[in-house]
ROVEX-372496 format. One record per residue: residue number from 1; residue in one letter; z, y, x of N, C-alpha, C, O in turn. Coordinates in nm, 3 decimals. Each point is the difference from the previous one (the first is absolute). Layout:
NUM,A,Z,Y,X,Z,Y,X,Z,Y,X,Z,Y,X
...
***
This chain:
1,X,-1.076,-1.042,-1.100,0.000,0.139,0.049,0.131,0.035,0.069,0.006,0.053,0.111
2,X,0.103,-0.088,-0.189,0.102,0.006,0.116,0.063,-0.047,0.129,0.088,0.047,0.071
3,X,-0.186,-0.190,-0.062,0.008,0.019,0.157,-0.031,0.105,0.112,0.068,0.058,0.085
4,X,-0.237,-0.060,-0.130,-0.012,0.120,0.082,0.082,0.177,0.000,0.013,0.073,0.099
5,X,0.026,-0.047,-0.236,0.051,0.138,0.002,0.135,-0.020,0.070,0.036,0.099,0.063
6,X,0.068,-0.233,-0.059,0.071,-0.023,0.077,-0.013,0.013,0.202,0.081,0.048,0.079
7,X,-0.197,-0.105,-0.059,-0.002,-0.018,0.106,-0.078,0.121,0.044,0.016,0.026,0.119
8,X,-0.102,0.062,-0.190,-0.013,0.164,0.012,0.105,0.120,0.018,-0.013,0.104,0.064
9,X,0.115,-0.147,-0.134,0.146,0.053,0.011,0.056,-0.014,0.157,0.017,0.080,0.092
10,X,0.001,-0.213,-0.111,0.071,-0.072,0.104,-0.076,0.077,0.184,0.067,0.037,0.096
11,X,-0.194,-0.038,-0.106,-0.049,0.055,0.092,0.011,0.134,0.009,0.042,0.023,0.114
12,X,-0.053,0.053,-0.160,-0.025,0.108,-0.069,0.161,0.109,0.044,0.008,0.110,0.055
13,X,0.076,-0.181,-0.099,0.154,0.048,0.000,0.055,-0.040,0.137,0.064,0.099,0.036
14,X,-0.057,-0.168,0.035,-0.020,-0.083,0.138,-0.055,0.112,0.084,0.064,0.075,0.073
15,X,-0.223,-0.073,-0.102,-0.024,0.094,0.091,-0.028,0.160,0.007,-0.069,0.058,0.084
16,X,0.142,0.000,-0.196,0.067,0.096,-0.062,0.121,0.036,0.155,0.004,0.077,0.096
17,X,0.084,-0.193,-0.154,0.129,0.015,0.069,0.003,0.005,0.171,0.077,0.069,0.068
18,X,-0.203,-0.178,-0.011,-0.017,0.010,0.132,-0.081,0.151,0.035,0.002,0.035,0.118
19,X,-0.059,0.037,-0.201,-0.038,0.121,0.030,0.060,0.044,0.015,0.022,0.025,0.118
20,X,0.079,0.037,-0.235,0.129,0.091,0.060,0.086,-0.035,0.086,0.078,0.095,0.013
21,X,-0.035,-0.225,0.087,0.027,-0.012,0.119,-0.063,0.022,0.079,0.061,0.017,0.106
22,X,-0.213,-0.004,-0.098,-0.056,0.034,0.098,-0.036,0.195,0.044,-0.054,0.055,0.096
23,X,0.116,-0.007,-0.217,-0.012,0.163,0.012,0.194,-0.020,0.030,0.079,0.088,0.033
24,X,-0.068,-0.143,-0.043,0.154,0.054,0.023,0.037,-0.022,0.164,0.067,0.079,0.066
25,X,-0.133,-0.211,-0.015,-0.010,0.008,0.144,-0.087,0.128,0.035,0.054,0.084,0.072
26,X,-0.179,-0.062,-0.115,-0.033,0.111,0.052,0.051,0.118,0.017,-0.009,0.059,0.107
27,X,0.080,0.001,-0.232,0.062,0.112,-0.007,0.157,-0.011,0.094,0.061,0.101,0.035
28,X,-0.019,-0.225,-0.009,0.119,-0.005,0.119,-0.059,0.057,0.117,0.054,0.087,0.069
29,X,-0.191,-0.149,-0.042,-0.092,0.014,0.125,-0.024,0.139,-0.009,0.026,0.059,0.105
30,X,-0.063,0.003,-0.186,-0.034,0.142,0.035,0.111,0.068,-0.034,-0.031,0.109,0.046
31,X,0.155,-0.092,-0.103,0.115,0.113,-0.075,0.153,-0.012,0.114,0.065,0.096,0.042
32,X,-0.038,-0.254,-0.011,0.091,-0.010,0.096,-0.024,-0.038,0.168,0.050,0.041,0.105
33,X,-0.139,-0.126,-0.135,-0.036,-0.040,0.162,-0.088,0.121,0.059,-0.020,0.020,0.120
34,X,-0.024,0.050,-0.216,-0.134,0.118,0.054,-0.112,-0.067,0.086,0.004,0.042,0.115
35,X,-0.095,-0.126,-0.136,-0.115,-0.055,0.043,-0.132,0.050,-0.053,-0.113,-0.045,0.017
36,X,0.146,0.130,-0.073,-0.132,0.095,-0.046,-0.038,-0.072,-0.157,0.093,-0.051,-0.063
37,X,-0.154,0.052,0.037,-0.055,-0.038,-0.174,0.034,-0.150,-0.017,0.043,-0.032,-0.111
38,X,-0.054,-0.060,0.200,0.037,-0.115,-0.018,-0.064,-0.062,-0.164,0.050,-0.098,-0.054
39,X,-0.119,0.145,0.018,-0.085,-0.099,-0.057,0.017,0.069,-0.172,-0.018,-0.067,-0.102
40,X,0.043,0.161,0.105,0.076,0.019,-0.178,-0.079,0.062,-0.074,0.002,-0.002,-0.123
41,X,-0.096,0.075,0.208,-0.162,0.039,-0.092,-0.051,-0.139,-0.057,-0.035,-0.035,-0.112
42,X,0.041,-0.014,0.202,-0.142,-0.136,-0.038,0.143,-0.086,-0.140,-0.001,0.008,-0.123
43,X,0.096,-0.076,0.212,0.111,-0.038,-0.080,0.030,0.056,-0.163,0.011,-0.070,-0.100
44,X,-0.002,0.225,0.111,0.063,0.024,-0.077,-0.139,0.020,-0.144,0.043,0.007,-0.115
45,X,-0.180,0.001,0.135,-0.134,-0.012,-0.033,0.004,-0.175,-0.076,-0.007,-0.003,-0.123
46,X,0.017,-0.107,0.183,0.004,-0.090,-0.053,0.156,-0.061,-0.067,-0.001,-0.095,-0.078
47,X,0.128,0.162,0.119,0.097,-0.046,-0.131,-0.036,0.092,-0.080,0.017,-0.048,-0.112
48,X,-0.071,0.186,0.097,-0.051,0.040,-0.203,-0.102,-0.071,0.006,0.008,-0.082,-0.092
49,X,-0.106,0.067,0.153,-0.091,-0.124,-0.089,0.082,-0.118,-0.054,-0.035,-0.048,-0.107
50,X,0.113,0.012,0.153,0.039,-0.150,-0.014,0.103,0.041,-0.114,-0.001,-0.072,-0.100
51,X,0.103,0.192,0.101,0.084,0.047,-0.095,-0.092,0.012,-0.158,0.029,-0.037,-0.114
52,X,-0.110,0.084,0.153,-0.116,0.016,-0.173,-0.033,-0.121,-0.033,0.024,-0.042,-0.113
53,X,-0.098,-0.049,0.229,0.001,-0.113,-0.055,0.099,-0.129,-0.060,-0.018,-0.102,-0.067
54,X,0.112,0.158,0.119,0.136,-0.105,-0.072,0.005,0.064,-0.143,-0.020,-0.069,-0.100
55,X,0.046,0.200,0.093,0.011,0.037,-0.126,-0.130,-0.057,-0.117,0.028,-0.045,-0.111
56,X,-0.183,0.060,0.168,-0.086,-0.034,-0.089,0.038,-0.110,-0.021,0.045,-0.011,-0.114
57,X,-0.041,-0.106,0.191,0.055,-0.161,-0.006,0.068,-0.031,-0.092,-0.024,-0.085,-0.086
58,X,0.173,0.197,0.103,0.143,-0.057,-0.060,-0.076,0.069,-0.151,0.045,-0.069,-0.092
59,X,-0.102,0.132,0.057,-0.061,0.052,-0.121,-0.095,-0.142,-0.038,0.029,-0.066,-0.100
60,X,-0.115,0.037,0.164,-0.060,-0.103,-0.047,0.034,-0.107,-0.037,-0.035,-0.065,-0.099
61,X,0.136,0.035,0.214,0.038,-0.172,-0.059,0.108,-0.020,-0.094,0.039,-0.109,-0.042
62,X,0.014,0.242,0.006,0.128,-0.013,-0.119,-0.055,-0.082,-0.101,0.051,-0.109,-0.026
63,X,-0.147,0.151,-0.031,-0.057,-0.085,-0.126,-0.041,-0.111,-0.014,0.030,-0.067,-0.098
64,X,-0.137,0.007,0.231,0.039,-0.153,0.048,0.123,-0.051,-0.019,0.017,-0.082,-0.090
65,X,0.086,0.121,0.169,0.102,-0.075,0.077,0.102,0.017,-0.129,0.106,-0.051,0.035
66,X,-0.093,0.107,-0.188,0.035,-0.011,-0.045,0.141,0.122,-0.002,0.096,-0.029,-0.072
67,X,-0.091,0.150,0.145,0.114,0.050,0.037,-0.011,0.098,-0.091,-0.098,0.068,-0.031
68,X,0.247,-0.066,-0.023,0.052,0.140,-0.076,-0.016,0.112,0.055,-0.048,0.025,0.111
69,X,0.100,0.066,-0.214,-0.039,0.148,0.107,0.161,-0.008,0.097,-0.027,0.027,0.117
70,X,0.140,-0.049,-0.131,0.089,0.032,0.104,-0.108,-0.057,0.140,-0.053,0.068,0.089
71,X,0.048,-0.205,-0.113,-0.055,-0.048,0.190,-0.076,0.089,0.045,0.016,0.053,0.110
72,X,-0.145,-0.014,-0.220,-0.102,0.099,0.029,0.062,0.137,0.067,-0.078,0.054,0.079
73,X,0.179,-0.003,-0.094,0.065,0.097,0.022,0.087,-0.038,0.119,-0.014,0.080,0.093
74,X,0.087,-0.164,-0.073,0.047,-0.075,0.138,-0.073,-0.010,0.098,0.024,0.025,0.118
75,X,-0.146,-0.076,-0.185,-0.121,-0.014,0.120,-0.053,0.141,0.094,-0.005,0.014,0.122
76,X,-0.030,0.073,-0.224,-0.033,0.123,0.065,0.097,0.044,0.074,-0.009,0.019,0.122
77,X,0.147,0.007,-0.218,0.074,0.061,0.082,0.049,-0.036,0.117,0.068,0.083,0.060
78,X,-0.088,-0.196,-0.009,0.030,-0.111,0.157,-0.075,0.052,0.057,0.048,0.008,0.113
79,X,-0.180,0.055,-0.114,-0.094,0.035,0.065,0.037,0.168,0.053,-0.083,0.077,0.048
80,X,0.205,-0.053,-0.069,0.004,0.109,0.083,0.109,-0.036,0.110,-0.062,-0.013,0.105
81,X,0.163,-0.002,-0.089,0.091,0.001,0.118,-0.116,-0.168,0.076,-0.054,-0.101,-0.046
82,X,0.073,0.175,0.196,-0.027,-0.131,0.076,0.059,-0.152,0.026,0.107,-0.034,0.051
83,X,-0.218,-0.046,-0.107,0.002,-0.148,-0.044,0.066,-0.034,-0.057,0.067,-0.098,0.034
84,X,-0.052,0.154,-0.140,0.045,-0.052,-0.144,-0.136,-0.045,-0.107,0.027,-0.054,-0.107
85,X,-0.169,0.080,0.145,-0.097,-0.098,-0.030,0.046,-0.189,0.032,-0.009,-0.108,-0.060
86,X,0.046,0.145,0.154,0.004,-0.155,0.026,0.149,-0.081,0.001,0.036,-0.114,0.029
87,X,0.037,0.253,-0.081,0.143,-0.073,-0.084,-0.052,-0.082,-0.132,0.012,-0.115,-0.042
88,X,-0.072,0.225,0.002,-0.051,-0.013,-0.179,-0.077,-0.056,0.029,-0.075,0.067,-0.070
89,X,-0.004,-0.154,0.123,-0.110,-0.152,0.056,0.087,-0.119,-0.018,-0.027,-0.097,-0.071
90,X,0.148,0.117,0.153,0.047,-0.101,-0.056,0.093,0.037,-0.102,-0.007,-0.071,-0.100
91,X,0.072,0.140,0.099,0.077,-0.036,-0.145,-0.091,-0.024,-0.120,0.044,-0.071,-0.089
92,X,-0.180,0.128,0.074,-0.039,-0.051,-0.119,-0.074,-0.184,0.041,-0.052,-0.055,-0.097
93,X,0.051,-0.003,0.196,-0.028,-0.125,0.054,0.096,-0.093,-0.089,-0.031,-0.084,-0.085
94,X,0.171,0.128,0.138,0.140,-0.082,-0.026,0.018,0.044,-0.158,0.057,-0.086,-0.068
95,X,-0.078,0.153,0.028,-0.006,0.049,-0.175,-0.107,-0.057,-0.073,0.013,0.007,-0.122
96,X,-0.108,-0.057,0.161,-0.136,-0.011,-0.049,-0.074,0.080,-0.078,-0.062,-0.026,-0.103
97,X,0.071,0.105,0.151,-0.071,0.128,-0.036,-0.152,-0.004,0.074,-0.091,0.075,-0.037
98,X,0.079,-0.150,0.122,-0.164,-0.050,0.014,-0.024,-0.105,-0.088,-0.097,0.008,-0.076
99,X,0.166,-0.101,0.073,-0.083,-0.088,-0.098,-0.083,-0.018,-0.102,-0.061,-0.106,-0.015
100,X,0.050,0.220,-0.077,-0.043,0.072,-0.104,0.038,-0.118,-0.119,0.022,-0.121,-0.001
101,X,-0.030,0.234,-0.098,-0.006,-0.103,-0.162,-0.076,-0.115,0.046,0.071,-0.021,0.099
102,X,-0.130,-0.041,-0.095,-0.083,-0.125,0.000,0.052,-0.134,0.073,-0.039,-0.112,-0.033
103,X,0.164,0.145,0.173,0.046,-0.101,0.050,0.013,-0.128,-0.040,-0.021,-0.082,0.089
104,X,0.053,0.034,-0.210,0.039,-0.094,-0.027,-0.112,-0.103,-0.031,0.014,-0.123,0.003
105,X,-0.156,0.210,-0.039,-0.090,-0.075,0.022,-0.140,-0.009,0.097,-0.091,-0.083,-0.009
106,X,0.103,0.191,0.098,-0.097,-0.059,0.082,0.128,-0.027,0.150,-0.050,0.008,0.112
107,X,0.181,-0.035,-0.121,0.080,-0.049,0.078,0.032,0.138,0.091,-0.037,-0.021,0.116
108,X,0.090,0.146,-0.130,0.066,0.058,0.062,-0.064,0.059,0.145,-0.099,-0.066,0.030
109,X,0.118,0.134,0.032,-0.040,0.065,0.145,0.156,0.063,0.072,0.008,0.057,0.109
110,X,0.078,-0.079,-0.179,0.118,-0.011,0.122,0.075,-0.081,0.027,-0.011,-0.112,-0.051
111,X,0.136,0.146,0.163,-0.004,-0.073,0.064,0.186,-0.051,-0.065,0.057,-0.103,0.035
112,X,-0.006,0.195,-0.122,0.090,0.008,-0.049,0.037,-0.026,-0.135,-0.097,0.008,-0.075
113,X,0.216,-0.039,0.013,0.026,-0.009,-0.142,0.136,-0.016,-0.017,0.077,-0.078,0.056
114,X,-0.055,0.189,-0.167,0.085,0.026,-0.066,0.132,-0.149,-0.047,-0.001,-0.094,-0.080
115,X,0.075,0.135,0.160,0.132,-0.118,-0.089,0.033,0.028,-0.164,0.002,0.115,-0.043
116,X,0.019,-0.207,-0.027,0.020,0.013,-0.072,-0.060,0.042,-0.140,0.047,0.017,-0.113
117,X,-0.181,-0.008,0.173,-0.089,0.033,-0.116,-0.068,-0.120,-0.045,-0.014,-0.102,0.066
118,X,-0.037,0.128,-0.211,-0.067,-0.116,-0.035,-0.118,-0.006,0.012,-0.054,-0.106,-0.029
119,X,-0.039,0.238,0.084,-0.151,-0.043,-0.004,0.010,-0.026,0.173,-0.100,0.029,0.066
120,X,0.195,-0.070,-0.013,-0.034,0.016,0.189,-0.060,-0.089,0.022,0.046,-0.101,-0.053
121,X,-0.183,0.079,0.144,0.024,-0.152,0.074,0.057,0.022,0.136,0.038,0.107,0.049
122,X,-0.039,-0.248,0.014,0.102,-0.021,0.104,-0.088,0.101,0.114,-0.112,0.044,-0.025
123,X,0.178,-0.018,0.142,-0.051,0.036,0.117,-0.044,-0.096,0.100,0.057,-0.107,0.021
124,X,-0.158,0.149,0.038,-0.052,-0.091,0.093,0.099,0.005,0.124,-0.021,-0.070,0.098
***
């Protein structure tokens, strides 16, 4: 199960973050350049869809992926200033905070590991 709630995340937070670049070009397009609406109805319509859906996600896959409540709380809160979804994508990548409890035996889903720890395996 934690592959997929990983790679639900992973998508999920990704394209979270490319939404709110794409209302932020818009809103340049319409607030400084003045080109008329430049796209921020339609834009700004699919980053809150995509904003609710990171949140349902980052709610869902906590319990898969094995995360305390701080990450759970990291997670959401990334989801407000623009693309910090996809800071917190990877920092929980390089943390293994996708990998979920189970890594060690159905072999892990990232791409990273911890120095110095004793349950790490190596990186590819």
């Amino acid at each position: 199960m934690s592959n997929k709630a990983a790679v639900l995340f992973r998508v999920v937070a990704i394209a979270e973050a490319l939404s709110w670049t794409g209302l932020l070009v818009g809103m340049f397009l319409k607030y400084v350049v003045e080109l008329g609406e430049g796209g921020v109805p339609v834009l700004g319509a699919v980053h809150g869809a995509l904003f609710v859906l990171y949140v349902v996600t980052t709610l869902a896959v906590a319990r898969p992926l094995g995360w305390r409540f701080g990450t759970v709380v990291l997670a959401l809160l990334a989801a407000i200033p623009p693309l910090f979804t996809w800071w917190f994508e990877k920092w929980a990548l390089r943390r293994g905070k996708l990998d979920g409890p189970q890594r060690l035996q159905y072999g892990g889903t990232g791409l990273y590991a911890r120095r110095g720890s004793d349950d790490a395996v190596a990186s590819a």
